[in-house]
C-alpha positions in Angstrom: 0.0 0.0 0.0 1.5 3.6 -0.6 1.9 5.9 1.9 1.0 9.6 1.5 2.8 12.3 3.5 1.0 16.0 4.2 3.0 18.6 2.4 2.9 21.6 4.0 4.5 25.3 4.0 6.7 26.6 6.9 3.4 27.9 8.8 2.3 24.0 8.3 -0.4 25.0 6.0 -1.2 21.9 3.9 -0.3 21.9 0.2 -1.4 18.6 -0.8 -0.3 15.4 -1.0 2.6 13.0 -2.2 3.7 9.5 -2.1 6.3 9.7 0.7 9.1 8.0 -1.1 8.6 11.1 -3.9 8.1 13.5 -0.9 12.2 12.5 -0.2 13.5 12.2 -3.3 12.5 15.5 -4.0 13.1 17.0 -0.7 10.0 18.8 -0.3 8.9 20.0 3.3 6.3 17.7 5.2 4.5 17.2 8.2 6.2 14.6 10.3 6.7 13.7 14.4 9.2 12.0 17.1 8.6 10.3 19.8 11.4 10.3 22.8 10.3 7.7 25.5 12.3 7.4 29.0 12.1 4.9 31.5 12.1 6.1 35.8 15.7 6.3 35.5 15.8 9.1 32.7 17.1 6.7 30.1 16.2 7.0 26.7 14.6 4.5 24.7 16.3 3.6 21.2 15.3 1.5 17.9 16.9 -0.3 15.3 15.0 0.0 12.0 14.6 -3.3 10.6 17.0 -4.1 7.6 14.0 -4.5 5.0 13.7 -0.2 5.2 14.2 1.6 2.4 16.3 4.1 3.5 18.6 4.1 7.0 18.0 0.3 7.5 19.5 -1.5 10.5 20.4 2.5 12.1 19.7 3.8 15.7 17.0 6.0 15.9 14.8 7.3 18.6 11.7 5.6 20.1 9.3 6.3 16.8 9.6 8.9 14.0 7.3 9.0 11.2 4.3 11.0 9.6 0.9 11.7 10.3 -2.3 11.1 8.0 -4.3 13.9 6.1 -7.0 13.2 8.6 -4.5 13.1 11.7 -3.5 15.2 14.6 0.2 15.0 15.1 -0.1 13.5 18.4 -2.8 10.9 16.7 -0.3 9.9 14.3 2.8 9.4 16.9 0.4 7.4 19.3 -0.6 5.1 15.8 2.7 4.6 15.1 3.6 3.8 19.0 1.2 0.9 18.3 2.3 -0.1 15.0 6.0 0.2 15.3 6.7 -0.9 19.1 3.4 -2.4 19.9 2.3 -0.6 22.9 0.7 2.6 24.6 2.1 5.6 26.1 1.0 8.8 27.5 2.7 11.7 25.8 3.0 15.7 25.4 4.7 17.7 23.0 7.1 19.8 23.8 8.3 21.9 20.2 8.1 22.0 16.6 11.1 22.9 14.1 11.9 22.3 10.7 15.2 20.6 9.7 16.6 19.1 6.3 18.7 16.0 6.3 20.5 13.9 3.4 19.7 10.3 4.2 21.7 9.0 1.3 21.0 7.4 -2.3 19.7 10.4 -3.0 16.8 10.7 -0.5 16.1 13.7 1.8 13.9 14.0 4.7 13.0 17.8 5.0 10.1 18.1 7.9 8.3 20.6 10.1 8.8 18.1 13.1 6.9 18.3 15.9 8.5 16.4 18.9 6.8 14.2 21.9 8.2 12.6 24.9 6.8 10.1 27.3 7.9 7.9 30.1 7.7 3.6 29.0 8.9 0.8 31.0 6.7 -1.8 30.2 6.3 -4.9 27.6 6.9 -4.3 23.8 5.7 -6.3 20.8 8.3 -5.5 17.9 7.0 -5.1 14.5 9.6 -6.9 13.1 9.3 -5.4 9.6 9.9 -1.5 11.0 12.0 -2.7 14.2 14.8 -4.5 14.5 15.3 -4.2 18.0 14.9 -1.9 21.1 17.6 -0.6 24.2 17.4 2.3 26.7 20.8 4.0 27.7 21.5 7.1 29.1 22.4 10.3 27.5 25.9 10.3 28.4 26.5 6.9 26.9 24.4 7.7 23.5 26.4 10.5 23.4 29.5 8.4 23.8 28.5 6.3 21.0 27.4 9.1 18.9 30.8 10.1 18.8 32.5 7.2 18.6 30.3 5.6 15.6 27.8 8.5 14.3 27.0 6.3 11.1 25.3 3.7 13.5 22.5 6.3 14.2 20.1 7.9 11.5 20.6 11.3 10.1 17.5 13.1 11.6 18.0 11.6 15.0 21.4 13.1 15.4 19.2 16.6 14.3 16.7 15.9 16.2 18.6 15.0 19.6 20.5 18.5 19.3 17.6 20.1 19.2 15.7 18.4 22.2 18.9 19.1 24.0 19.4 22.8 23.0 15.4 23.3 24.2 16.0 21.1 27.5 20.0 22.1 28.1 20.7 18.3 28.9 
């Protein structure tokens, strides 16, 4: 089935619609959403896309990232895909909206007005196998170890992303 992403202007006024693999080729700006979930101890969750994706398979990213519907809220859509990706339910609240541009190779581009969720998790998930490969909380101070070490092990737009959730939380 294809999947249609909302294209919008900077003031996330809705332009119409395009087959999301389209959207990033040609790098035009959509709607789109992350999710950061935590566990008690302040850890944050990560995921391994699954190696069938087409674009930034088998990378860290953060707990969900993905687009909503024509017909979806942005906190609808992050909650579906909470569900669809990882299987389970959380409680969230969004906490800012930007718009970055990213070059996730073979010539695809994910250029969103972004509008980022956290919530606290610590219980059971049920992996969707064909969008995760696996899941791992660690602390900030380690991701960022890793980061460093091997930044090609996490995806483009989290590595965005992350600096921005830390330059509006100083963490």
């Amino acid at each position: 089935m294809e999947e249609f992403v909302v294209l919008v202007n900077p003031e996330d006024q809705v332009l119409g619609l395009m087959e999301k693999q389209q959207a990033h080729i040609n790098s035009l700006l959509h709607r789109a959403f992350s999710v950061f979930l935590f566990n008690s101890k302040g850890e944050m969750l990560l995921q391994k896309r699954a190696s069938g994706k087409y674009h930034s398979p088998l990378k860290w990213t953060n707990a969900v990232c993905s687009h909503p519907r024509i017909e979806e809220t942005y906190l609808e859509g992050a909650k579906r895909r909470l569900k669809e990706e990882l299987g389970i339910e959380a409680d969230l609240s969004e906490k800012f909206s930007f718009i970055y541009r990213a070059d996730v190779g073979n010539g695809l581009w994910e250029h969103e007005l972004d509008h980022v969720f956290t919530g606290i998790f610590e219980d059971e998930f049920n992996l969707n196998k064909d969008e995760v490969e696996e899941v791992r909380y660690i602390s900030i101070e380690n991701l960022d170890q890793e980061m460093s070490e091997n930044p090609d092990h996490f995806t483009e737009w989290f590595k965005i992303i992350l600096d921005e959730y830390k330059h509006h939380f100083n963490s």
